[in-house]
C-alpha positions in Angstrom: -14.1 62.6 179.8 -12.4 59.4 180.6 -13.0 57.2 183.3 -11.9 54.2 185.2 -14.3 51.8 187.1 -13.0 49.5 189.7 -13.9 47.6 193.1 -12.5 44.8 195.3 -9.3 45.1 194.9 -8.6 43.7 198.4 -5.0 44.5 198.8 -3.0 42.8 200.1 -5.7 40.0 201.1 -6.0 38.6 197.2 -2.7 40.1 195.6 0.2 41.7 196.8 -0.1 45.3 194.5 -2.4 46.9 192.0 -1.7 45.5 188.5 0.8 47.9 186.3 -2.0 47.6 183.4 -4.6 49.4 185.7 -2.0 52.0 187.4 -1.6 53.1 183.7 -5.1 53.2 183.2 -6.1 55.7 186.2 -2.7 57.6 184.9 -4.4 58.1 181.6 -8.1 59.0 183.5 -10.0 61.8 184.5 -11.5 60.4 187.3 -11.9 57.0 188.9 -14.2 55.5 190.9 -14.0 52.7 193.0 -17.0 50.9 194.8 -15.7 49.4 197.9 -13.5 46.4 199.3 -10.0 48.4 199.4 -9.2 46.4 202.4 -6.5 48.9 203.4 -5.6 52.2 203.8 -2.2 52.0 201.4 -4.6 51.6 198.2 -6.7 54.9 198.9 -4.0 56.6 199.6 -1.8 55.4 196.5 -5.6 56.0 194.3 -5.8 59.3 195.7 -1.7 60.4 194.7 -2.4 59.1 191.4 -6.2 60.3 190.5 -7.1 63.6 188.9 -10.6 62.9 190.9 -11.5 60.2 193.2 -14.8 59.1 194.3 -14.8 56.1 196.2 -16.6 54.0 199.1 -16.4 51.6 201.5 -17.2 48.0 201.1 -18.1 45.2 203.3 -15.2 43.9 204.7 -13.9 47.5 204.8 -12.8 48.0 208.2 -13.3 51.3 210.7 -10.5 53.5 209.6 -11.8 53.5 205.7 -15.3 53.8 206.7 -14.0 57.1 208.5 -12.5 58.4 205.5 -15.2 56.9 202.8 -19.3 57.1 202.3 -21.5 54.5 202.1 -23.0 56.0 198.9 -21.5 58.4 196.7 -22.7 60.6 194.1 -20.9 63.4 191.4 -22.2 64.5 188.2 -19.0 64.3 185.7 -19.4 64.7 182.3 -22.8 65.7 182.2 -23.9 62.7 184.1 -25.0 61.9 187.4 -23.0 59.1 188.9 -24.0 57.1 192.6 -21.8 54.3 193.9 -22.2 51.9 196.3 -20.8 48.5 196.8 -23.7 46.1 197.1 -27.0 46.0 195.5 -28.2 42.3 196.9 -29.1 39.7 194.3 -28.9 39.8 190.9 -32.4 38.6 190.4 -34.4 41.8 190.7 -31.5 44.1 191.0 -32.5 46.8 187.8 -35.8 47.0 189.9 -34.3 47.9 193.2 -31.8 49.8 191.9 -34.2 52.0 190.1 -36.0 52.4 192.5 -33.3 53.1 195.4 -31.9 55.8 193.4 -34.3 57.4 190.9 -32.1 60.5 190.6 -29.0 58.8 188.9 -28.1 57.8 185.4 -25.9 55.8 186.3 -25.0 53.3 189.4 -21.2 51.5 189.8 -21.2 48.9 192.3 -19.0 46.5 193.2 -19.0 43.3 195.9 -20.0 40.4 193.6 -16.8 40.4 191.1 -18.7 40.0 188.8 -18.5 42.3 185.4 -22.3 43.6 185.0 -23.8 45.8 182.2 -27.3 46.4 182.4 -29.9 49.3 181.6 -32.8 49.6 184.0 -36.3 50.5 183.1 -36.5 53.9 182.7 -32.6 54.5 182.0 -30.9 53.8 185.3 -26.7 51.9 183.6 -25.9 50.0 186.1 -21.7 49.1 186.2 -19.8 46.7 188.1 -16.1 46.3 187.2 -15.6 42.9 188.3 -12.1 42.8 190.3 -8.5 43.4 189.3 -7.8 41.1 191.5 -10.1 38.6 192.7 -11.7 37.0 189.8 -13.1 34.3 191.7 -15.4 32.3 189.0 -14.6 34.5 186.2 -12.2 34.0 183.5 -10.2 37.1 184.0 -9.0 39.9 186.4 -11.0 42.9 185.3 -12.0 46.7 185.4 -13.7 49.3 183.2 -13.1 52.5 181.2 -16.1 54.2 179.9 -16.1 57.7 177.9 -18.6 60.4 178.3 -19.0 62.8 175.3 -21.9 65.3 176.0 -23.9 64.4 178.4 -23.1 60.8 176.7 -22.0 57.6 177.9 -20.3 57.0 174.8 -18.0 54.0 175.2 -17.5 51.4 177.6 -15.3 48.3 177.6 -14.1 45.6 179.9 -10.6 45.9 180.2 -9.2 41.9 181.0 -5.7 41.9 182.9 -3.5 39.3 181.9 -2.4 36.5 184.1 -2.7 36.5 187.8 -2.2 39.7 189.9 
């Protein structure tokens, strides 16, 4: 199973579109998640026409009519795995620990708000994701997202996809 991570893409408050390279990517997914910050309605609707399964949520500066149609939290189990998202987690400092402990039940949490990439592994197993932002990339060196593979049960591959130049 394929899948593509994002968050914060914040159109069309930090770029005017998606980029082309991550509209081929959730062409080429199974599912996509997305933790929060759409900022409008156009994206989710333009995620949802294009995904074979979305699972998204609302972010921060998400305003009433996406928090109608999102969660807070999400969960699925796809490929074997059980999947939460939200779209903050507070502080870095500490954040396996809370995070484990907030959702004991998951194998694996996507989050979004900082956009920052993050790749860690809790104590006792809890992958925790953030995609950074296709869009924002703030202090980072690139626009970003992820694609991960699941195989069995197993999170098999996952890579930081960098878009080129600015979106």
């Amino acid at each position: 199973m394929r899948l593509l991570l994002t968050s914060d893409t914040q159109v069309p408050a930090r770029a005017k579109r998606l980029p082309e390279a991550l509209l081929a990517a959730v062409d080429a997914a199974d599912a996509v998640i997305h933790a929060g910050d759409w900022t409008d309605e156009a994206t989710l609707d333009l995620l949802e026409s294009r995904s074979r399964l979305l699972i998204g949520v609302y972010g921060n500066i998400d305003g009433p009519a996406m928090r109608r149609r999102l969660p807070e939290v999400a969960r699925a189990e796809l490929g074997g795995l059980r999947f939460a998202v939200v779209h903050e987690t507070g502080p870095a400092a500490g954040r396996e620990r809370r995070c484990a402990a907030r959702f004991p039940d998951v194998d694996v949490l996507v989050f979004g708000h900082s956009h920052i990439p993050w790749d860690s592994t809790a104590p006792g197993g809890l992958r925790l994701l953030n995609p950074g932002s296709p869009t924002d990339r703030r202090r980072q060196p690139h626009h970003t997202f992820l694609t991960l593979t699941l195989v069995d049960g197993d999170l098999r591959h996952t890579t930081l996809r960098r878009l080129p130049g600015k979106a």
